[in-house]
LOMAR-377057 format. One record per atom (N, C-alpha, C, O): residue number from 1; residue in three letters; atom name; x, y, z. Coordinates in nm, 3 decimals, padded with zeros to 5 digits. Example, Ala and Ser with C-alpha at 12.3 -4.5 7.8 and 13.67 -1.06 7.14 Angstrom:
// LOMAR-377057
{pt 1; 'ALA'; 'N'; {01.319; -00.569; 00.780}}
{pt 1; 'ALA'; 'CA'; {01.230; -00.450; 00.780}}
{pt 1; 'ALA'; 'C'; {01.320; -00.330; 00.780}}
{pt 1; 'ALA'; 'O'; {01.424; -00.332; 00.846}}
{pt 2; 'SER'; 'N'; {01.285; -00.225; 00.708}}
{pt 2; 'SER'; 'CA'; {01.367; -00.106; 00.714}}
{pt 2; 'SER'; 'C'; {01.290; 00.003; 00.787}}
{pt 2; 'SER'; 'O'; {01.341; 00.114; 00.804}}
END
This chain:
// LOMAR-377057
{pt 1; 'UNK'; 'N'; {00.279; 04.996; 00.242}}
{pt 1; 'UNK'; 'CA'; {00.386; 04.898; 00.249}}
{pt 1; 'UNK'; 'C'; {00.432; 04.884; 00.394}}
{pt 1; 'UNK'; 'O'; {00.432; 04.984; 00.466}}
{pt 2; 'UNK'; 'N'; {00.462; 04.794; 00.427}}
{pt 2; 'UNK'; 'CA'; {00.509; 04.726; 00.582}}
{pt 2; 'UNK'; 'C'; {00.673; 04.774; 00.564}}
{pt 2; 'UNK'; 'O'; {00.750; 04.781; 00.468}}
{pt 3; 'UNK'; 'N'; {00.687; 04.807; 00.733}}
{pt 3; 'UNK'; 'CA'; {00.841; 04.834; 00.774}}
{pt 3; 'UNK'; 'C'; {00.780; 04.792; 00.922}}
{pt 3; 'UNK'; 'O'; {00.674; 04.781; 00.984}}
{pt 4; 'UNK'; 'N'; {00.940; 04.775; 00.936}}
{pt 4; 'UNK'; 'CA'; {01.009; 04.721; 01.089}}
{pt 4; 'UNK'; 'C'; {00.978; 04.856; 01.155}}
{pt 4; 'UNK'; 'O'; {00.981; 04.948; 01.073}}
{pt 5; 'UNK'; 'N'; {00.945; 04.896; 01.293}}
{pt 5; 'UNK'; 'CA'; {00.923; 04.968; 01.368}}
{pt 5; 'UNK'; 'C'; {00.999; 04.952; 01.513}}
{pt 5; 'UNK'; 'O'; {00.944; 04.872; 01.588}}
{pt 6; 'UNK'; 'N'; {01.114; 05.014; 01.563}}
{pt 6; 'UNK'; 'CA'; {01.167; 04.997; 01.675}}
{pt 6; 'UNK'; 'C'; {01.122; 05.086; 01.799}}
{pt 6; 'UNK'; 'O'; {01.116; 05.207; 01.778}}
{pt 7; 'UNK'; 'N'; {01.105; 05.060; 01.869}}
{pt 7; 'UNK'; 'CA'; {01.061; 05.150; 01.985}}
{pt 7; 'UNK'; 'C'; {01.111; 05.104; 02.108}}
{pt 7; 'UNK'; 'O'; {01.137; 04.984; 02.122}}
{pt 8; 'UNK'; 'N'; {01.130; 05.197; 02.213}}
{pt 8; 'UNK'; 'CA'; {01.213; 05.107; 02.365}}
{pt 8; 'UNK'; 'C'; {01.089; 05.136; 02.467}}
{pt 8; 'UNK'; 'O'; {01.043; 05.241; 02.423}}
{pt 9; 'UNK'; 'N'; {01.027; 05.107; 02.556}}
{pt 9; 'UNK'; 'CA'; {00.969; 05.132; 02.672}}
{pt 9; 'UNK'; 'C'; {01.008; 05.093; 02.825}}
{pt 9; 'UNK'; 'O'; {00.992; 04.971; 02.830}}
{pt 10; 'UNK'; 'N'; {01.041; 05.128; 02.921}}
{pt 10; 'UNK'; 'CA'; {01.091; 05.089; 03.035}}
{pt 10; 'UNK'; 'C'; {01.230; 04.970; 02.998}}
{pt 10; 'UNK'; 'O'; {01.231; 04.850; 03.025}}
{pt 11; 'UNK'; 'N'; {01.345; 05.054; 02.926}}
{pt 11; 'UNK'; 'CA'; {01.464; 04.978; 02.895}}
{pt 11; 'UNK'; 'C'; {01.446; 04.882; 02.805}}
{pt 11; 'UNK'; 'O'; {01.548; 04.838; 02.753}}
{pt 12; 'UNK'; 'N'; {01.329; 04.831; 02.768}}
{pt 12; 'UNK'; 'CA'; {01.276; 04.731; 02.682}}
{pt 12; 'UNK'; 'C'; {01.278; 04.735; 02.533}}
{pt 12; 'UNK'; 'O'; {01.184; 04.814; 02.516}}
{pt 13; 'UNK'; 'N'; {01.302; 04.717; 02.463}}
{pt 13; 'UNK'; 'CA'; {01.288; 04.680; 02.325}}
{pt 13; 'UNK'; 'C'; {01.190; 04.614; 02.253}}
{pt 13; 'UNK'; 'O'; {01.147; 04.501; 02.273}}
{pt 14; 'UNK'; 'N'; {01.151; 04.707; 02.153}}
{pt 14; 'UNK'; 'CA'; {01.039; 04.615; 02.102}}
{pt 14; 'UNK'; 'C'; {01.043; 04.638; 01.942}}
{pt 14; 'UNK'; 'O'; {01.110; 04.720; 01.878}}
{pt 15; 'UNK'; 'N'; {00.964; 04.553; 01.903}}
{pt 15; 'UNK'; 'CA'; {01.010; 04.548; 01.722}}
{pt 15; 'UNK'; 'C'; {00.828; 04.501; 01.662}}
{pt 15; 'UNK'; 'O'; {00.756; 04.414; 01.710}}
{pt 16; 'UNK'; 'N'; {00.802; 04.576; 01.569}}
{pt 16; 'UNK'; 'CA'; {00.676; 04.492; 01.492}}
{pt 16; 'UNK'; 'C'; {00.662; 04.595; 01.362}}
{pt 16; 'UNK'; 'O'; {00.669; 04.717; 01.346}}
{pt 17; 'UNK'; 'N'; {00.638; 04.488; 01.283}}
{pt 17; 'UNK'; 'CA'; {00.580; 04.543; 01.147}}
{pt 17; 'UNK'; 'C'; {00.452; 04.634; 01.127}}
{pt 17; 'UNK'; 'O'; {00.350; 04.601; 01.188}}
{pt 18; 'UNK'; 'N'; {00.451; 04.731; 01.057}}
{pt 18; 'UNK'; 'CA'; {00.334; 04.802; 01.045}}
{pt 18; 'UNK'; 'C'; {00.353; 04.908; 00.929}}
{pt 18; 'UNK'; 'O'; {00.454; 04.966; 00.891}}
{pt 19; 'UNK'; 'N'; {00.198; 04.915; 00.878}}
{pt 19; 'UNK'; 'CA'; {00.199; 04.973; 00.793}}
{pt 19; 'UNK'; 'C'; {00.123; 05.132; 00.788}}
{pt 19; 'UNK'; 'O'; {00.080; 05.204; 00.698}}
{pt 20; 'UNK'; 'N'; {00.131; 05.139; 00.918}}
{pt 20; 'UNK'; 'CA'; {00.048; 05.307; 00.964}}
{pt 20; 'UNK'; 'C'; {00.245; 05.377; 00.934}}
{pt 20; 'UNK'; 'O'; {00.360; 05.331; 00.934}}
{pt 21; 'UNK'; 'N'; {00.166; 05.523; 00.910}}
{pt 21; 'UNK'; 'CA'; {00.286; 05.670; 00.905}}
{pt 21; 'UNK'; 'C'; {00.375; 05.639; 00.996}}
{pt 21; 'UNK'; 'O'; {00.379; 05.556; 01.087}}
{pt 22; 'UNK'; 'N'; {00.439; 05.713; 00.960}}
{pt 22; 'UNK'; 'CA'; {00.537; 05.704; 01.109}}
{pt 22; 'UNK'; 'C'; {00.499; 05.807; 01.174}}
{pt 22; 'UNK'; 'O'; {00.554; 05.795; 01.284}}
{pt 23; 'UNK'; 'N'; {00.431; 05.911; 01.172}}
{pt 23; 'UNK'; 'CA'; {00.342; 06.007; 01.208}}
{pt 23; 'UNK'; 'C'; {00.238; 05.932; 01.329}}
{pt 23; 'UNK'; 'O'; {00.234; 05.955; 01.449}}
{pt 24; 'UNK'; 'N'; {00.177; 05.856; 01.265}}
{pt 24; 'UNK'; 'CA'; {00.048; 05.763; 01.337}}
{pt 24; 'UNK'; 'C'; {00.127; 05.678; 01.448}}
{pt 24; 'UNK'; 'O'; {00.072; 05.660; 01.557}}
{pt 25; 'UNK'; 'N'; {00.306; 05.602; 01.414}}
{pt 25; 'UNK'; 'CA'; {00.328; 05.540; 01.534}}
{pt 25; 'UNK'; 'C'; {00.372; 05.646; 01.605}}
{pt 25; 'UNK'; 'O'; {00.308; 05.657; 01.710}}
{pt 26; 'UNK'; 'N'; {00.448; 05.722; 01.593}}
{pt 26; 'UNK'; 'CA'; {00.470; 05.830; 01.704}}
{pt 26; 'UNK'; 'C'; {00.338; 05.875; 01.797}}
{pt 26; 'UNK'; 'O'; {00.350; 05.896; 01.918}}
{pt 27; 'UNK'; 'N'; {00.216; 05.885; 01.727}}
{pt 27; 'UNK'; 'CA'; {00.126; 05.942; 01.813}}
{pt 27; 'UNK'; 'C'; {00.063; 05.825; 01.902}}
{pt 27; 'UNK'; 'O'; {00.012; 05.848; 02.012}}
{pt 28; 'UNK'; 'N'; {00.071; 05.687; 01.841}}
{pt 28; 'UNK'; 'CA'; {00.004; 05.573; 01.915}}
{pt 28; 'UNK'; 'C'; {00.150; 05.567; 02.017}}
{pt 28; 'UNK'; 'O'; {00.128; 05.480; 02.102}}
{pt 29; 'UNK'; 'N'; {00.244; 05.609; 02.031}}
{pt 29; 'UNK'; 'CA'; {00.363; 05.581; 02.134}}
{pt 29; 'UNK'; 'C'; {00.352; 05.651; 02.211}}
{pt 29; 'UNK'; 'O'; {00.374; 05.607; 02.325}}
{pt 30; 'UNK'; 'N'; {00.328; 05.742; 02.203}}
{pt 30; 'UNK'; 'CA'; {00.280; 05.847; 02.259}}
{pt 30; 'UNK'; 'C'; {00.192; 05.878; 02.344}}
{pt 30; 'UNK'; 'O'; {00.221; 05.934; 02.450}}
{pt 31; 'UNK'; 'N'; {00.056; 05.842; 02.304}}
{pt 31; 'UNK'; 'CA'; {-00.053; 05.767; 02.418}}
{pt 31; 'UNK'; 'C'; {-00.034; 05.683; 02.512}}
{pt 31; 'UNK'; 'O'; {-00.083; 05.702; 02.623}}
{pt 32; 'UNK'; 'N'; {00.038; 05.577; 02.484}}
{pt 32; 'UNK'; 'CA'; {00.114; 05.472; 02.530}}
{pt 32; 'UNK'; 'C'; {00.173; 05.526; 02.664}}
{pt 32; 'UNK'; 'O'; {00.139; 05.477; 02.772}}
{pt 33; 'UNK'; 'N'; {00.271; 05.637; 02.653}}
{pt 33; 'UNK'; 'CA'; {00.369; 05.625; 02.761}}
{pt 33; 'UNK'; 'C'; {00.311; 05.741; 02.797}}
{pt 33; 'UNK'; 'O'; {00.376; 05.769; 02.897}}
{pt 34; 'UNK'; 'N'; {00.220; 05.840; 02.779}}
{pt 34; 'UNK'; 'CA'; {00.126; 05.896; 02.869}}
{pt 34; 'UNK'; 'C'; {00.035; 05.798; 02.944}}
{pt 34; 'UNK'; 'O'; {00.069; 05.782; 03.061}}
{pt 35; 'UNK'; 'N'; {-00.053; 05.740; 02.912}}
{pt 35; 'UNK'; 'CA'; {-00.131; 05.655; 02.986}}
{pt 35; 'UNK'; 'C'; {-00.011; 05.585; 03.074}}
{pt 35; 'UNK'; 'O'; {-00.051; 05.583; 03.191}}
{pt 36; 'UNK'; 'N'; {00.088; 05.542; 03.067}}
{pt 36; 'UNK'; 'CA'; {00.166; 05.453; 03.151}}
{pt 36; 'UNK'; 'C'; {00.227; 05.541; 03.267}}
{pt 36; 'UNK'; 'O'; {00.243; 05.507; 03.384}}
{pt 37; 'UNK'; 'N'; {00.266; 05.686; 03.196}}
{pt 37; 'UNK'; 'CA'; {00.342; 05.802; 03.254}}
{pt 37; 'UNK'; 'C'; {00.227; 05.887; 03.359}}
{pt 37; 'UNK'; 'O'; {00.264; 05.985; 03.422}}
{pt 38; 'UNK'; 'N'; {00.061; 05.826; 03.370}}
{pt 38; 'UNK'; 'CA'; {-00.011; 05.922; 03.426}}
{pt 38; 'UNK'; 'C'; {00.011; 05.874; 03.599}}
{pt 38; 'UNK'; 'O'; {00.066; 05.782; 03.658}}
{pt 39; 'UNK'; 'N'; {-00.052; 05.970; 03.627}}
{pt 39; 'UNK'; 'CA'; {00.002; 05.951; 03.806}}
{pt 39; 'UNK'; 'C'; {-00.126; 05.840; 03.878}}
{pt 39; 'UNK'; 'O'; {-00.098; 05.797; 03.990}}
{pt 40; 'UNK'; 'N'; {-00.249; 05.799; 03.822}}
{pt 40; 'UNK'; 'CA'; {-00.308; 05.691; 03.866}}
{pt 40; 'UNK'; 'C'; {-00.255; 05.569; 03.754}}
{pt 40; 'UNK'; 'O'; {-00.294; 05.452; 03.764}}
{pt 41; 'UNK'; 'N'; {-00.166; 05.612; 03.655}}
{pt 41; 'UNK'; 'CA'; {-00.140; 05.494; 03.572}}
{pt 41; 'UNK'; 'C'; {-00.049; 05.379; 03.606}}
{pt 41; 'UNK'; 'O'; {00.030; 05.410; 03.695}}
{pt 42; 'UNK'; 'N'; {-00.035; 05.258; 03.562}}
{pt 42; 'UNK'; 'CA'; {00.088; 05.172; 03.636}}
{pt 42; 'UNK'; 'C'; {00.207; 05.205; 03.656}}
{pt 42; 'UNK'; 'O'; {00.277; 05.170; 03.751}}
{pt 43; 'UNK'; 'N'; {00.244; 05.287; 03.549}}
{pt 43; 'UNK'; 'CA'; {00.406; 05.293; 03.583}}
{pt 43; 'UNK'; 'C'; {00.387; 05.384; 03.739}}
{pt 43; 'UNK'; 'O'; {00.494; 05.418; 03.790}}
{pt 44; 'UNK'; 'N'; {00.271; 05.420; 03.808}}
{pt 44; 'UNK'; 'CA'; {00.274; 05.500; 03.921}}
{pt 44; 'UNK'; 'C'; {00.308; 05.382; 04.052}}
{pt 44; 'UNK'; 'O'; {00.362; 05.415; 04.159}}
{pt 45; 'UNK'; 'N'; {00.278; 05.284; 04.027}}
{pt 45; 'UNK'; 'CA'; {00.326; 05.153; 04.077}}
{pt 45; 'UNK'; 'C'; {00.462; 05.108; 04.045}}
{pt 45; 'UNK'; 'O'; {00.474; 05.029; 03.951}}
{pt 46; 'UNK'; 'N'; {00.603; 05.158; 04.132}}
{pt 46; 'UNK'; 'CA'; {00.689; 05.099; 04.091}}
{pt 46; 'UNK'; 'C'; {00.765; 04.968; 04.133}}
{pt 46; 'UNK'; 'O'; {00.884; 04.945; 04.113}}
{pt 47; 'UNK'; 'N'; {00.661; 04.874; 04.203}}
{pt 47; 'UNK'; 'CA'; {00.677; 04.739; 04.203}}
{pt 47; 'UNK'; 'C'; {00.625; 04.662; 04.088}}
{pt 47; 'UNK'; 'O'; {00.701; 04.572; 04.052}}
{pt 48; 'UNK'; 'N'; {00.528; 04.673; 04.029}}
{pt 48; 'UNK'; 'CA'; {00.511; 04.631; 03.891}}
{pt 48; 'UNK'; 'C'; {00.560; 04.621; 03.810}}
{pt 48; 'UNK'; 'O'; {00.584; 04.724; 03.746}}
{pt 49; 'UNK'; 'N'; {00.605; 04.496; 03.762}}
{pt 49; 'UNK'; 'CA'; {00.687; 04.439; 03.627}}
{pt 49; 'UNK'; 'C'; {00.673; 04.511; 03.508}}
{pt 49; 'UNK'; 'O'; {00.552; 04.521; 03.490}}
{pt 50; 'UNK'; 'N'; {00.723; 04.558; 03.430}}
{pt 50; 'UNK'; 'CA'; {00.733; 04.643; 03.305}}
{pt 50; 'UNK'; 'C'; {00.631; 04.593; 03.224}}
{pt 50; 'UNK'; 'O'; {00.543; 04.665; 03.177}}
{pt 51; 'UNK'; 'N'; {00.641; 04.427; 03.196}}
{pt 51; 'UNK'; 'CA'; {00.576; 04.358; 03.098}}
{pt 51; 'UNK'; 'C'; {00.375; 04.382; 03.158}}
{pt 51; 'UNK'; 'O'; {00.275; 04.410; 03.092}}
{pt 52; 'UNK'; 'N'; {00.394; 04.356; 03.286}}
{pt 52; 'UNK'; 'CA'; {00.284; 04.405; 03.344}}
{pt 52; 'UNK'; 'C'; {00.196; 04.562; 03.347}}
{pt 52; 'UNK'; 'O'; {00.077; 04.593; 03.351}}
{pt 53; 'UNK'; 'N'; {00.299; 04.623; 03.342}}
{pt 53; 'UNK'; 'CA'; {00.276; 04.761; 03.337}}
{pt 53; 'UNK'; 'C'; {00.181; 04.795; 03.155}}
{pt 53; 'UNK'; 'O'; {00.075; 04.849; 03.121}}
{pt 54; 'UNK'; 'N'; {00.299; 04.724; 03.081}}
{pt 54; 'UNK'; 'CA'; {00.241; 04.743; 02.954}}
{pt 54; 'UNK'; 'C'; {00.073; 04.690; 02.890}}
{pt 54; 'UNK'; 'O'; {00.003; 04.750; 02.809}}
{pt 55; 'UNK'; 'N'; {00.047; 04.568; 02.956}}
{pt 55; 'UNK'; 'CA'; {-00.061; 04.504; 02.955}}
{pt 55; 'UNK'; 'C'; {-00.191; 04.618; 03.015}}
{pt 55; 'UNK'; 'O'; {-00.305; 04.629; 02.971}}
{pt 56; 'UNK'; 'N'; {-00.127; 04.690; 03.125}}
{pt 56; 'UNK'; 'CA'; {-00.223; 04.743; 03.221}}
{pt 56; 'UNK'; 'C'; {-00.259; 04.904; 03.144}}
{pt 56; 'UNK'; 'O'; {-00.365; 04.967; 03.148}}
{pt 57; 'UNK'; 'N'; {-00.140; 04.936; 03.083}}
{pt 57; 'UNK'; 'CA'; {-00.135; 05.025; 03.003}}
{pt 57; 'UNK'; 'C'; {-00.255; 05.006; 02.888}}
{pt 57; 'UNK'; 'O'; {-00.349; 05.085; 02.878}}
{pt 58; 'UNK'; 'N'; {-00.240; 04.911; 02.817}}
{pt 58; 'UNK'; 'CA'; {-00.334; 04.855; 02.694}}
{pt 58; 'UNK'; 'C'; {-00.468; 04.865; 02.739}}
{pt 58; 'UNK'; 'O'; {-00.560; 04.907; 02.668}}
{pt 59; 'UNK'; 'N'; {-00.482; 04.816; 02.893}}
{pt 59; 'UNK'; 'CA'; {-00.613; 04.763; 02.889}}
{pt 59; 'UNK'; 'C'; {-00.703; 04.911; 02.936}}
{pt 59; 'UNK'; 'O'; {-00.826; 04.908; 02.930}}
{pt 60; 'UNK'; 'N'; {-00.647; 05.008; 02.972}}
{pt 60; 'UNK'; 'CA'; {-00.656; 05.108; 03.001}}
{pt 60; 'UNK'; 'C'; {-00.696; 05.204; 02.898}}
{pt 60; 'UNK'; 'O'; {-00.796; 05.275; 02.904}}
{pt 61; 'UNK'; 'N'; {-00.599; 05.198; 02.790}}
{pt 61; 'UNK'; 'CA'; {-00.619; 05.273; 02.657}}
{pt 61; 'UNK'; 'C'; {-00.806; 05.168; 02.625}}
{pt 61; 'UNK'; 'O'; {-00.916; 05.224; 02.619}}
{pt 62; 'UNK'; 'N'; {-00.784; 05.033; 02.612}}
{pt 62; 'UNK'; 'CA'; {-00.908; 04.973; 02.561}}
{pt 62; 'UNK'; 'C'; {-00.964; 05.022; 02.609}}
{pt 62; 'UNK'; 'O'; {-01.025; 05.100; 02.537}}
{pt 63; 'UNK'; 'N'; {-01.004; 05.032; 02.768}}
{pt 63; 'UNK'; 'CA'; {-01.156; 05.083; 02.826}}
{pt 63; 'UNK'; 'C'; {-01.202; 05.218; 02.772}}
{pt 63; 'UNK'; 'O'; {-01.318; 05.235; 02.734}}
{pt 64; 'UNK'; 'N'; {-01.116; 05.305; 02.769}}
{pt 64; 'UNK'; 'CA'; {-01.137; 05.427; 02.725}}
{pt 64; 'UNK'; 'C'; {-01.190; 05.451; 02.574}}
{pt 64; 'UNK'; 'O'; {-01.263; 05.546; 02.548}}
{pt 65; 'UNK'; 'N'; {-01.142; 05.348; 02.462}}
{pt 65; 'UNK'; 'CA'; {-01.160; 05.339; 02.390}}
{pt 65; 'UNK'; 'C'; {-01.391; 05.260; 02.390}}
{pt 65; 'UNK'; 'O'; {-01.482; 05.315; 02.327}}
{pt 66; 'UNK'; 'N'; {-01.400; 05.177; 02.448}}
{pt 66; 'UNK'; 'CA'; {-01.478; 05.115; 02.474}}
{pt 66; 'UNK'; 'C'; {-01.555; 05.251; 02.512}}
{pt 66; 'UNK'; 'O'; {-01.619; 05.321; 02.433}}
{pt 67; 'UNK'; 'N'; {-01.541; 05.269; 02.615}}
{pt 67; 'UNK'; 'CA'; {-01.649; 05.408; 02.659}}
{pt 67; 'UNK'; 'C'; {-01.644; 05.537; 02.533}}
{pt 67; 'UNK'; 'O'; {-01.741; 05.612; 02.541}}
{pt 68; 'UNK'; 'N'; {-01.565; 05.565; 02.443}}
{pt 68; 'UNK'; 'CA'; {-01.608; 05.625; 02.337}}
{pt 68; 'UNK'; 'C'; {-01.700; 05.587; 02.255}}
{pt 68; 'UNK'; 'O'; {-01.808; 05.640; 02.232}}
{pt 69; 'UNK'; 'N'; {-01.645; 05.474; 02.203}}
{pt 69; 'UNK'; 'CA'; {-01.720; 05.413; 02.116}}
{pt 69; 'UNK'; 'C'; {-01.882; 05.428; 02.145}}
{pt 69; 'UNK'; 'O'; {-01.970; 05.485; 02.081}}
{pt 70; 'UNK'; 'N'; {-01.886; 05.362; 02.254}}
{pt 70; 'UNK'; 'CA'; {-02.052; 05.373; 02.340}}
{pt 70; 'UNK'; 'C'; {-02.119; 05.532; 02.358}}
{pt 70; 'UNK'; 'O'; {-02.234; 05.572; 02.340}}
{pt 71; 'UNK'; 'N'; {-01.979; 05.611; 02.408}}
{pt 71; 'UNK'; 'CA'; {-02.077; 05.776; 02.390}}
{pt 71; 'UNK'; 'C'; {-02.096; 05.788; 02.273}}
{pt 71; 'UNK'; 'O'; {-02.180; 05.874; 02.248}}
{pt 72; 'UNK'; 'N'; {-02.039; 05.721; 02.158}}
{pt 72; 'UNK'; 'CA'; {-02.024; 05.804; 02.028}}
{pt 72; 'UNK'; 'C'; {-02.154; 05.706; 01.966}}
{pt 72; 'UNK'; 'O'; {-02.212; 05.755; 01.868}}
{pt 73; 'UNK'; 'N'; {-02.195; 05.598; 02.005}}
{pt 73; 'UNK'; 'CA'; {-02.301; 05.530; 01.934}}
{pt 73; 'UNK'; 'C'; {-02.411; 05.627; 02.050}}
{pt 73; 'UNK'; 'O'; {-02.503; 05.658; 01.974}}
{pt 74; 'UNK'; 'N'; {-02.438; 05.674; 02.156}}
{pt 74; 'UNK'; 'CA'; {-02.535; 05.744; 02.177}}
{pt 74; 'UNK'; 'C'; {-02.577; 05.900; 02.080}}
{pt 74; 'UNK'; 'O'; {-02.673; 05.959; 02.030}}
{pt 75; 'UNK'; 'N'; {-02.461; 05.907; 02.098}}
{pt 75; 'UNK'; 'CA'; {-02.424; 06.085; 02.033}}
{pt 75; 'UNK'; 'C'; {-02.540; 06.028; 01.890}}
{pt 75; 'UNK'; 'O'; {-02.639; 06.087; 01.846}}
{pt 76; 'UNK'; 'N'; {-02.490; 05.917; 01.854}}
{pt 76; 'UNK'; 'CA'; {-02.558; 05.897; 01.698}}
{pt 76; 'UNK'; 'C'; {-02.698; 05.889; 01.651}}
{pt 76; 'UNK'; 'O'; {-02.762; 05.934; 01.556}}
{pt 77; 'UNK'; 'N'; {-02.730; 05.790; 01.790}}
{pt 77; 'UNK'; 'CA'; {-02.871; 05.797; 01.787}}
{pt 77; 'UNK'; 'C'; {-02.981; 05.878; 01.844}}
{pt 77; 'UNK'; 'O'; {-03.102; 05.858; 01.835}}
{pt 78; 'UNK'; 'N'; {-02.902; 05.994; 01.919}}
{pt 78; 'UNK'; 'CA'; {-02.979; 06.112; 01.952}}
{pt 78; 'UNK'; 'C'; {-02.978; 06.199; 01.837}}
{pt 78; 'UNK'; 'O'; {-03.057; 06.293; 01.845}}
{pt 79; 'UNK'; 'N'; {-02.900; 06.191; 01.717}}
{pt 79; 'UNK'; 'CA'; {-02.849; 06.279; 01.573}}
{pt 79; 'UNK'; 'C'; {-02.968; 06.233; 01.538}}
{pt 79; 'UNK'; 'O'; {-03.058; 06.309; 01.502}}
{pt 80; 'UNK'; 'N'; {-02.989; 06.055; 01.547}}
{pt 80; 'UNK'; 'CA'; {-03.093; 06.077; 01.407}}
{pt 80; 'UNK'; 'C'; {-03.200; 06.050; 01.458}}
{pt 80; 'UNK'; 'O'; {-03.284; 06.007; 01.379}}
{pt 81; 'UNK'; 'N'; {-03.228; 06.058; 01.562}}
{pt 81; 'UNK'; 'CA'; {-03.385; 06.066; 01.661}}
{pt 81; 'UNK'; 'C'; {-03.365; 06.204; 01.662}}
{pt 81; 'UNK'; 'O'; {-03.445; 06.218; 01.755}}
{pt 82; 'UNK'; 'N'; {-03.329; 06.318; 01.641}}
{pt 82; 'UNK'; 'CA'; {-03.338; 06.434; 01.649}}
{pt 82; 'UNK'; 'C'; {-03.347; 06.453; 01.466}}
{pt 82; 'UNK'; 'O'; {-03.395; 06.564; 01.444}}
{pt 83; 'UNK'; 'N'; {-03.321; 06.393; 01.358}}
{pt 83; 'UNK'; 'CA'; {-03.352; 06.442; 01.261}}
{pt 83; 'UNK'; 'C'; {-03.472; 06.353; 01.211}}
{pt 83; 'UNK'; 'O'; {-03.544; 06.428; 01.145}}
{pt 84; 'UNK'; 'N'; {-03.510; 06.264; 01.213}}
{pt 84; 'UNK'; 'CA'; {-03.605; 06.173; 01.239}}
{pt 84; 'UNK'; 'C'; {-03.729; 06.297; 01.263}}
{pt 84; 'UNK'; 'O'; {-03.809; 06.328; 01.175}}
{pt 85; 'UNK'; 'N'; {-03.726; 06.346; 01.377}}
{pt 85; 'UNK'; 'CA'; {-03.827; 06.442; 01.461}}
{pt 85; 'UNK'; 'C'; {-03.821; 06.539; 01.368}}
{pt 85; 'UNK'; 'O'; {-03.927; 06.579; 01.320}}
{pt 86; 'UNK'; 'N'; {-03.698; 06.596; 01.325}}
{pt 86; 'UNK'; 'CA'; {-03.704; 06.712; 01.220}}
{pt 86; 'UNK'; 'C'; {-03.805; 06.691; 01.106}}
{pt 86; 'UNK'; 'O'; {-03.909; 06.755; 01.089}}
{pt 87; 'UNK'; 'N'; {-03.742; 06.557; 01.007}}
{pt 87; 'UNK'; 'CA'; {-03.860; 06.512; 00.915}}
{pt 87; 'UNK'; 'C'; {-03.962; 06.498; 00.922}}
{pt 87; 'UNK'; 'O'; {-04.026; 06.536; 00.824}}
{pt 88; 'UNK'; 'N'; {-04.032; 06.442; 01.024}}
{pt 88; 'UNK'; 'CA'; {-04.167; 06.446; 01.079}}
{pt 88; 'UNK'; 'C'; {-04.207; 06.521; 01.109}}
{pt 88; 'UNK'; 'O'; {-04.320; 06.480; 01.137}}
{pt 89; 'UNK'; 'N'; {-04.203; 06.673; 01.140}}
{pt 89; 'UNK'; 'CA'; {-04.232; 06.781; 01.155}}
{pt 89; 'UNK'; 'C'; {-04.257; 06.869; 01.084}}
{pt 89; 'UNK'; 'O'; {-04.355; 06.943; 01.093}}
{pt 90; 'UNK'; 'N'; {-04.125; 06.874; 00.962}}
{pt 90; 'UNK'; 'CA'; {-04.147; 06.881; 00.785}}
{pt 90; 'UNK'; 'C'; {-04.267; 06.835; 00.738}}
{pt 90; 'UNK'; 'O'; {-04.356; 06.898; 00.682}}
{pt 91; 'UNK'; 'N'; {-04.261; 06.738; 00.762}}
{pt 91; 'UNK'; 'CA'; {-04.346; 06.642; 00.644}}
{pt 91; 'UNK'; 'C'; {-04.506; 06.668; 00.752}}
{pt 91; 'UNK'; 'O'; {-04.598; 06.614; 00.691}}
{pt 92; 'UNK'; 'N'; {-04.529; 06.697; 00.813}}
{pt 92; 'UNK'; 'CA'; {-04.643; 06.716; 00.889}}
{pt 92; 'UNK'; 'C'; {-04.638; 06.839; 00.836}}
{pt 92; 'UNK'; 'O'; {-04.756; 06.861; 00.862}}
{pt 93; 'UNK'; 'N'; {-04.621; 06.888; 00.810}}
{pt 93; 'UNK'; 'CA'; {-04.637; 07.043; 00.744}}
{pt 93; 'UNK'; 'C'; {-04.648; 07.106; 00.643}}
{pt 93; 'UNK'; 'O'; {-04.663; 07.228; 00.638}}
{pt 94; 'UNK'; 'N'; {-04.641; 07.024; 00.538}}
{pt 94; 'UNK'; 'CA'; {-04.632; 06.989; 00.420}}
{pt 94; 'UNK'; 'C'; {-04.776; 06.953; 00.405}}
{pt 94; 'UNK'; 'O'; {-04.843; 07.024; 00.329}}
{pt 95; 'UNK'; 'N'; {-04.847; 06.833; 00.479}}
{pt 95; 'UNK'; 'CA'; {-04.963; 06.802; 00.444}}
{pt 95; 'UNK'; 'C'; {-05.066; 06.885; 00.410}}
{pt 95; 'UNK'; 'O'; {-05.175; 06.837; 00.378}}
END
C-alpha cells in the first residue's frame, strides 16, 4: 500500500508516494546523503545549487549502479562458462 514519504535534504523538502518499507526508504536516504556527503561528491562543491547537487548525486548513484550491473552480468557468464566446462567434462567421462 502507498504512503506519503517526507524527507528534508539541504533545507529542502521533499514529499513522494511509495510503497517500499520504511526500512528500504531510510536506507535509499541514506545512500543519498552519503554519496552527496562524500568528499569528491557535490555537496564537496559549495557553490553548487542544492537542486543541482541532487541531480549530480543521482547520476552518481546511476553510474555505480550501471557498473554493477555490468560486473554482475560478467560474474554470470564466467558462472556458467565455468559450469558449462564442468558438464562437458562430466559428460566426456561418462562416455
Amino acid at each position: 500500500m502507498e504512503r506519503l514519504v517526507h524527507f528534508t535534504l539541504f533545507g529542502q523538502e521533499f514529499s513522494f508516494y511509495t510503497d517500499a518499507s520504511e526500512e528500504d526508504v531510510e536506507q535509499i536516504l541514506d545512500v543519498l546523503r552519503r554519496e552527496l556527503d562524500a568528499d569528491d561528491g557535490p555537496a564537496a562543491r559549495t557553490s553548487v545549487p542544492s537542486s543541482k547537487m541532487l541531480v549530480l548525486g543521482c547520476l552518481r548513484i546511476a553510474a555505480r549502479y550501471v557498473q554493477l550491473a555490468s560486473e554482475y552480468d560478467s560474474f554470470r557468464r564466467k558462472q556458467d562458462d565455468s559450469i558449462d566446462h564442468l558438464i562437458n567434462k562430466v559428460s566426456s567421462g561418462i562416455d
